[in-house]
C-alpha positions in Angstrom: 1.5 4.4 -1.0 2.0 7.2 -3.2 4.9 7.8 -6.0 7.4 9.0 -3.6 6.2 8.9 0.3 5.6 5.2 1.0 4.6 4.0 4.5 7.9 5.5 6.2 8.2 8.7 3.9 9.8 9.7 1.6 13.2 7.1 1.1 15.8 6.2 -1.3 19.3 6.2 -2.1 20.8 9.6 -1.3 20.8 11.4 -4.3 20.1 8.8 -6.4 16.0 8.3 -5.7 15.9 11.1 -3.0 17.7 13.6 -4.0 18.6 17.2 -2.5 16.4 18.8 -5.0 13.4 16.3 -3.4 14.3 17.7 0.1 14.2 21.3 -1.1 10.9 20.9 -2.8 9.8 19.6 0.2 10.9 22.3 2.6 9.4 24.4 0.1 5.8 23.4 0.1 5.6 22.6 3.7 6.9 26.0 4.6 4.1 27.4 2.0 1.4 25.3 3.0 1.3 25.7 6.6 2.2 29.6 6.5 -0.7 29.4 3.7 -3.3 27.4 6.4 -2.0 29.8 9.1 -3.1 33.0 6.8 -6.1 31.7 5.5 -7.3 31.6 9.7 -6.2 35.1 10.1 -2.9 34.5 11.8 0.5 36.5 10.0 2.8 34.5 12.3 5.5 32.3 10.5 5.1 28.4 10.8 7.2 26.7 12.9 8.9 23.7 12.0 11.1 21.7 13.7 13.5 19.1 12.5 15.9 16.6 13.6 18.5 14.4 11.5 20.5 10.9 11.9 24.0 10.4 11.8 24.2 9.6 8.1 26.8 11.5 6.3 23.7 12.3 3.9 21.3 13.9 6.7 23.2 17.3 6.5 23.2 17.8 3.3 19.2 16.5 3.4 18.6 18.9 6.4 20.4 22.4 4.8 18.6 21.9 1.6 15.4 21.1 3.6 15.8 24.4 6.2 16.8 26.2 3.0 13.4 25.6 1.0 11.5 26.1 4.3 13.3 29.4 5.2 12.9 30.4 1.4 8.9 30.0 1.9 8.6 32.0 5.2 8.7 29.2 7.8 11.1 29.1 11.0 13.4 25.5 11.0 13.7 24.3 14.6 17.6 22.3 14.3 17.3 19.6 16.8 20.4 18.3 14.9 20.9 14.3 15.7 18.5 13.0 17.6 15.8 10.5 17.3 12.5 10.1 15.4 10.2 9.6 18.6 11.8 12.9 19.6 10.7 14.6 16.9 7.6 13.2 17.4 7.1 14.2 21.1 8.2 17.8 20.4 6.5 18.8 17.4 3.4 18.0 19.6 4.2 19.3 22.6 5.6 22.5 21.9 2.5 23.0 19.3 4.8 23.2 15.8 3.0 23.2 13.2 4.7 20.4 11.4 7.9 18.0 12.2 10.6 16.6 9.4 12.8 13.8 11.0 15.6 12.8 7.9 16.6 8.7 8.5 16.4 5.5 6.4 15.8 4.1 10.1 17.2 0.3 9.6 18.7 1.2 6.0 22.1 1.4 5.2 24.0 4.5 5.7 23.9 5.6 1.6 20.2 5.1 2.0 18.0 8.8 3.5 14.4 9.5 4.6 12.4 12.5 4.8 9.9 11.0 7.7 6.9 13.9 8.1 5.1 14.2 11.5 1.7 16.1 11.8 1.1 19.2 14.7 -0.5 15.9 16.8 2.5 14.0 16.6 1.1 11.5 14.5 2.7 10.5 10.8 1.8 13.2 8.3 -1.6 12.4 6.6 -1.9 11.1 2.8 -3.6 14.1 1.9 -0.7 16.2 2.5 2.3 14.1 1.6 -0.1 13.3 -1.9 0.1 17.5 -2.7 3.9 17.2 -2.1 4.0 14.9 -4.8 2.3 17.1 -7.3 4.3 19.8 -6.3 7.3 18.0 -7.6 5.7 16.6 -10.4 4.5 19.9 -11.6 1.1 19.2 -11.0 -0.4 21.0 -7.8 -3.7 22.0 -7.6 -5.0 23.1 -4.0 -6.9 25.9 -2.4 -8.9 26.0 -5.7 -6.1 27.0 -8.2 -3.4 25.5 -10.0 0.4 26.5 -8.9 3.3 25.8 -11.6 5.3 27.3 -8.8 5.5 28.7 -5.4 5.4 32.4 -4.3 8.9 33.0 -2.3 8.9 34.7 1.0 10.1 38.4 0.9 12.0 41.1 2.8 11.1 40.5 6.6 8.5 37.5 5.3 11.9 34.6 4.9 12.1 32.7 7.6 14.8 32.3 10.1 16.5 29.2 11.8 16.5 28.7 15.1 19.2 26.1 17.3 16.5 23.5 19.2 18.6 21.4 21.3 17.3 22.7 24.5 14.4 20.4 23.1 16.1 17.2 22.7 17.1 17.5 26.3 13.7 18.2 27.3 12.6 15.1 26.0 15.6 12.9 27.5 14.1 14.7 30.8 10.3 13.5 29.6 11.7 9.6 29.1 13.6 9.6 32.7 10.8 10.9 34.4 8.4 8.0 33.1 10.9 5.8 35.3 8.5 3.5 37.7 11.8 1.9 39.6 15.4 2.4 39.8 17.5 0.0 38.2 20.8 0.5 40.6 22.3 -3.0 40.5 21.3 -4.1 37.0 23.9 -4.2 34.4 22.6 -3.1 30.8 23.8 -3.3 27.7 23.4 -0.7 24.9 23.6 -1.2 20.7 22.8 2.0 19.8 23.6 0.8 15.8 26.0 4.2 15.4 22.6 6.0 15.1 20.5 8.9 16.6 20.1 7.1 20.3 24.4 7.0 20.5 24.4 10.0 22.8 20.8 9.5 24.6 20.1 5.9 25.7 23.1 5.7 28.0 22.0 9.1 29.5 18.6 7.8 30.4 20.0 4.3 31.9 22.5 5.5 34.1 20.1 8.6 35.2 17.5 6.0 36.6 20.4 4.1 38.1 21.5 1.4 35.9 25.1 0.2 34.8 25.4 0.4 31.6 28.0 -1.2 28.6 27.7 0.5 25.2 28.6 -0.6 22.1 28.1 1.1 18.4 27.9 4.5 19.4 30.8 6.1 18.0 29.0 7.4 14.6 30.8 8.4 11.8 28.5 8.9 8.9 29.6 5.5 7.3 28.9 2.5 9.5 25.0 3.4 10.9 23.4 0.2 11.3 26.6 -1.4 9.8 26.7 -5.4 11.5 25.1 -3.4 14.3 21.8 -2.5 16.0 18.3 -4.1 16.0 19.0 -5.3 12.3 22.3 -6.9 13.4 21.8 -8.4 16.9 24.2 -10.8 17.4 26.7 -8.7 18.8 24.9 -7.4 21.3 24.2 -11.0 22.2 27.8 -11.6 22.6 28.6 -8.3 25.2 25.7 -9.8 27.0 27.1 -13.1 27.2 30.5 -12.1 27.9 30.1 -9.8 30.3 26.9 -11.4 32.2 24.7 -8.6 32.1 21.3 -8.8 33.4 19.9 -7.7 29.6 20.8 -6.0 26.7 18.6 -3.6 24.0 19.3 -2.8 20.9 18.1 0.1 18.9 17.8 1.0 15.0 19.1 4.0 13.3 16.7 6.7 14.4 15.5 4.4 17.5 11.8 4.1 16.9 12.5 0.6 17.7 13.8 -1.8 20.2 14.8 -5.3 20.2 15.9 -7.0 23.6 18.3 -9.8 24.7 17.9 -11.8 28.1 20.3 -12.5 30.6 21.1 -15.9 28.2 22.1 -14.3 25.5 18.7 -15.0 23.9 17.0 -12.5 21.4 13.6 -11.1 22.4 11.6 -10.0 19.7 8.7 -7.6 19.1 6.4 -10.2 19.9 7.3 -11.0 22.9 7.3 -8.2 23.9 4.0 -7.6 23.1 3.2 -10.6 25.3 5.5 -9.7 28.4 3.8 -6.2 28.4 0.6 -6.9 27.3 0.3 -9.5 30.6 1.8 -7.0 32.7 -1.3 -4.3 31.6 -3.8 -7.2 31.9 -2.9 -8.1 35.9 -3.2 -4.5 36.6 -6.1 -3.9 34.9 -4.6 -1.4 32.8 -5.2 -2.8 29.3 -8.1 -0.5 28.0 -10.6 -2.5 25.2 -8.4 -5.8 26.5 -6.5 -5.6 22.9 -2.7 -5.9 21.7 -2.7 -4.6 18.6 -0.1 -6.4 16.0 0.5 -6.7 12.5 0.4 -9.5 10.0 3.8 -10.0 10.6 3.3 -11.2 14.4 4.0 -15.3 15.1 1.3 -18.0 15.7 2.5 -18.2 19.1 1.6 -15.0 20.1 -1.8 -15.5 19.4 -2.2 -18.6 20.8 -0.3 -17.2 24.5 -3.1 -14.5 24.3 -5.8 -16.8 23.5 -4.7 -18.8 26.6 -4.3 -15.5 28.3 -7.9 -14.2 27.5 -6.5 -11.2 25.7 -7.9 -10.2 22.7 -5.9 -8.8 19.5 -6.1 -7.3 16.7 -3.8 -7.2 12.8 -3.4 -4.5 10.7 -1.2 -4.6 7.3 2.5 -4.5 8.1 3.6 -0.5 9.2 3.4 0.9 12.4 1.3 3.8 10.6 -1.5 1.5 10.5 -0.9 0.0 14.6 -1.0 3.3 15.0 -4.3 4.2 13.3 -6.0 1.2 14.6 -4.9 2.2 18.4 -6.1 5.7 17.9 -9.4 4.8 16.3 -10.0 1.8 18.8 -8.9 3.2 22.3 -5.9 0.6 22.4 -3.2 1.4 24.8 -0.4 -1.2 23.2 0.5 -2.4 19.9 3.5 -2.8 17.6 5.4 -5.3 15.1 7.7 -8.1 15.6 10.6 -6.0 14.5 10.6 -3.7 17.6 8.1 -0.8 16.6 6.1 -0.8 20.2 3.3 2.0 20.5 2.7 2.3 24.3 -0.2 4.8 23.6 -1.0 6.4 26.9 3.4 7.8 26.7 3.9 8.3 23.2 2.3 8.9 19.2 5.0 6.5 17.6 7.1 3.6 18.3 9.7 4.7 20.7 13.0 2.1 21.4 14.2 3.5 24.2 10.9 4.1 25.9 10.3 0.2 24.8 13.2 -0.6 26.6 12.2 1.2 29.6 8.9 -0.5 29.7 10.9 -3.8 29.6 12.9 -3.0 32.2 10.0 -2.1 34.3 8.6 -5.3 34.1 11.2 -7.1 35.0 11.5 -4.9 38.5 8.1 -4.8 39.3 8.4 -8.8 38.8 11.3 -9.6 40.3 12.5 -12.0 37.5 14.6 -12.1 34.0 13.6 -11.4 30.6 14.1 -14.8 30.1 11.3 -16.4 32.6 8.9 -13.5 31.6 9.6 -14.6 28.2 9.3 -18.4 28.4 5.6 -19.1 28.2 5.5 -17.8 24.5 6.2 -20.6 22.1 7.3 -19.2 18.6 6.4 -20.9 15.8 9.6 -21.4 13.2 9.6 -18.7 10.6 11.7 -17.8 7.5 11.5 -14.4 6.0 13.1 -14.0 2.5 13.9 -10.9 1.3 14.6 -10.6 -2.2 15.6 -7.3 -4.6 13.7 -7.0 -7.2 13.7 -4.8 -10.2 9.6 -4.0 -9.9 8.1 -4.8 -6.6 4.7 -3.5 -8.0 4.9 -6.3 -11.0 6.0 -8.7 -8.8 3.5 -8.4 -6.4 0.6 -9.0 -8.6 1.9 -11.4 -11.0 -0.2 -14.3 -11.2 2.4 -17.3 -12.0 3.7 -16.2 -8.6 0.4 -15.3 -6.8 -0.4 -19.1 -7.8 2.7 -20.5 -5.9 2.1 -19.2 -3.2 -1.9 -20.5 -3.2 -0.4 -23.5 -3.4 1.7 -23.6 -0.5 -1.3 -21.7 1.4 -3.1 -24.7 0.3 -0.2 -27.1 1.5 0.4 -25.6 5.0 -3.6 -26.0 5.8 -4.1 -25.1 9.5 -0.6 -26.1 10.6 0.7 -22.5 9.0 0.6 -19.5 7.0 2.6 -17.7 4.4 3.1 -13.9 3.4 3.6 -12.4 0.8 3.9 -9.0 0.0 5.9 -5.8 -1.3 8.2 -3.9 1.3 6.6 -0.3 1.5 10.3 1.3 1.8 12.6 -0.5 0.1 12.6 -2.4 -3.1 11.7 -5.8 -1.6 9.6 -8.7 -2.3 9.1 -10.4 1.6 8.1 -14.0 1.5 7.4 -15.7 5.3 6.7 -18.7 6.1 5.4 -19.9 9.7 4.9 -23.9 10.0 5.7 -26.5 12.7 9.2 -26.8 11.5 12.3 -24.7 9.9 12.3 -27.2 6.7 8.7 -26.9 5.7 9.0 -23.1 6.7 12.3 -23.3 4.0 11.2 -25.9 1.4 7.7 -23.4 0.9 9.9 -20.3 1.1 12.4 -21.9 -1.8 8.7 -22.2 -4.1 7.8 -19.3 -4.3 11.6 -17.3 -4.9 12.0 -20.2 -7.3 8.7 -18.7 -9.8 10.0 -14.9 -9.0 13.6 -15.6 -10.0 12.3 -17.6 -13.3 10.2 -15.2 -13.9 13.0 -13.0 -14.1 11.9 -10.1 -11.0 15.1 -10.6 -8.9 18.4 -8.9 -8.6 21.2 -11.0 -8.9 
């Protein structure tokens, strides 16, 4: 991770860490950069970048300032205006941009903002790039073989122009309902669309393949995005689905690169599980390339042992659907993700994608002819605590040794019969502790250990 992008972008508090100067600096060098690549291969043409926003109140003053430094360096802003991250995603490869910006804190509260960069394949934007954006704000730049203190600004007929890109946003609610496999007329859905980018798309793409739907948390207002709502905040979605006897329910997270799921009992249905469902559904067809599901650190016990039993292999990466990513694209994998809903379905999309996860889910449980719940069941979860505490230097806290020693020793305790993590959130300012044992008190009681050194020691926010 680097001083300001972490493993989501660039993210803070709005105008606090990330401020609009940060967003124009941004625009700024991207529009340079790329217009500088594009020259240096003989081609005059502007760069075209296209950009898409959340429904923070934050994300329009994130995305002017953005289009502004862009513009101001000779590159043409494509305004998706609200609309999600995997759109973004899908579009800046598709219709060959040269870059894509999507502004979120994704899960975040609403006074938190991203700057989330996508490279010309879709993919996150590589270190090397978001490493000279740094030094451009620092003062420090040095590429193409010189040093800059500053950027040359476009001139005359050379400044860049901004263009209005919904069209493209519907093009890719037209992509998602054509990768329906069944209709689901007769199946009554529920939507959480957190008050965030999917609040005007995941109902569309439901009810065009047939299904009933019952929305809740999509009336936005700048203020309450992800507020006691969405992937993050589950439980009401668990209550629509109980009190109104739907077949299932999904729930999104501010920009919708991921999905969570409740069954026809109310039940939540996590990441993993999904994993499982869909990675079984691949294997009887014979459609799961290299026989892999790749997961995280994060992923349960039991998911490894239902794929052990299964005969499917796996794979774990750090934490960061970057690196799922990475390992998918340098392995051939077709299907990987984390337990909190970020589900890379490789052969459809470049990112996680919640309501194309949600799809997928719903496919399964038509081509099966059975609930969320009984495709579920043969996973056994192992009980798991995660604590996250605030701290006032993650970076400290992750490496100090009176700490690092706890939690040896409850490594040491749990033996075979568990595991615990430990590590720095990469975009917030975190300290995660997890603990997976047989039962929810040993899971607590090792948990408790280790905050006990890091709050002596003086590392938590109060």
């Amino acid at each position: 991770m680097g001083k300001y992008f972490g493993t989501d972008g660039f993210r803070g508090e709005a105008n606090v860490t990330l401020t609009a100067d940060h967003a124009y600096k941004v625009g700024r060098f991207l529009g340079w950069y790329f217009g500088e690549l594009k020259r240096r291969e003989g081609d005059n043409t502007p760069p075209r970048i296209v950009i898409g926003k959340d429904t923070r109140r934050s994300s329009y003053m994130f995305e002017y300032t953005l289009i502004s430094g862009l513009t101001a360096s000779g590159a043409d802003a494509y305004m998706l205006h609200v609309t999600t991250t995997p759109s973004v995603a899908y579009l800046t490869r598709t219709d060959e941009f040269d870059c894509g910006i999507m502004i979120s804190a994704s899960h975040n509260p609403y006074y938190d903002n991203g700057i989330k960069l996508i490279n010309s394949r879709g993919e996150k934007m590589e270190e090397k790039v978001t490493d000279l954006i740094e030094n451009y704000i620092d003062g420090t730049l040095e590429v193409f073989g010189r040093k800059y203190t500053e950027l040359p600004y476009a001139m005359r007929d050379k400044i860049g122009k901004t263009v209005d890109y919904a069209s493209g946003r519907n093009r890719y609610i037209g992509y998602l309902i054509s990768l329906g496999m069944y209709s689901f007329r007769g199946k009554r859905v529920g939507l959480d669309c957190a008050n965030g980018s999917s609040w005007n798309i995941a109902k569309s793409v439901f009810e065009a393949l047939g299904a009933t739907t019952y929305v809740i948390n999509a009336e936005p207002d700048g203020l309450n995005i992800n507020m006691n709502a969405g992937s993050t905040h589950i439980e009401g979605l668990c209550k629509l689905v109980k009190e109104k006897k739907l077949d299932v329910g999904f729930a999104y997270d501010g920009d919708a690169d991921r999905c969570l799921c409740v069954d026809e009992k109310g039940e939540i249905i996590t990441g993993d599980h999904i994993l499982y469902i869909y990675g079984m559904y691949m294997k009887e067809r014979g459609k799961l390339l290299t026989n892999t599901v790749v997961t995280t650190v994060m992923s349960n016990f039991g998911l490894y042992k239902a794929f052990d039993a299964a005969g499917i292999d796996y794979a774990k990466t750090p934490v960061g659907d970057k690196y799922v990513h990475d390992y998918m694209a340098e392995n051939g994998s077709r299907l990987g993700g984390e337990q909190s809903g970020h589900i890379i379905f490789s052969k459809y999309a470049t990112t996680g994608d919640g309501i194309l996860t949600s799809m997928k889910v719903m496919e399964v449980i038509m081509a099966k002819k059975t609930t969320l719940s009984q495709l579920a069941k043969p996973l056994k979860i192992y009980p798991q605590v995660l604590l996250n505490l605030r701290v006032n230097d993650k970076e400290k806290a992750q490496n100090d040794e009176d700490v690092l020693c706890a939690v040896k020793k409850v490594e040491q305790k749990l033996g075979d019969s568990g595991r615990i993590l430990y590590r720095a959130s990469g975009t917030e300012p975190l300290i995660r502790i997890m603990v997976e044992a047989e039962s929810e008190r040993v899971c607590k009681s090792c948990t408790k250990e280790v905050a006990d050194v890091l709050k002596n020691k003086g590392y938590v926010i109060k």
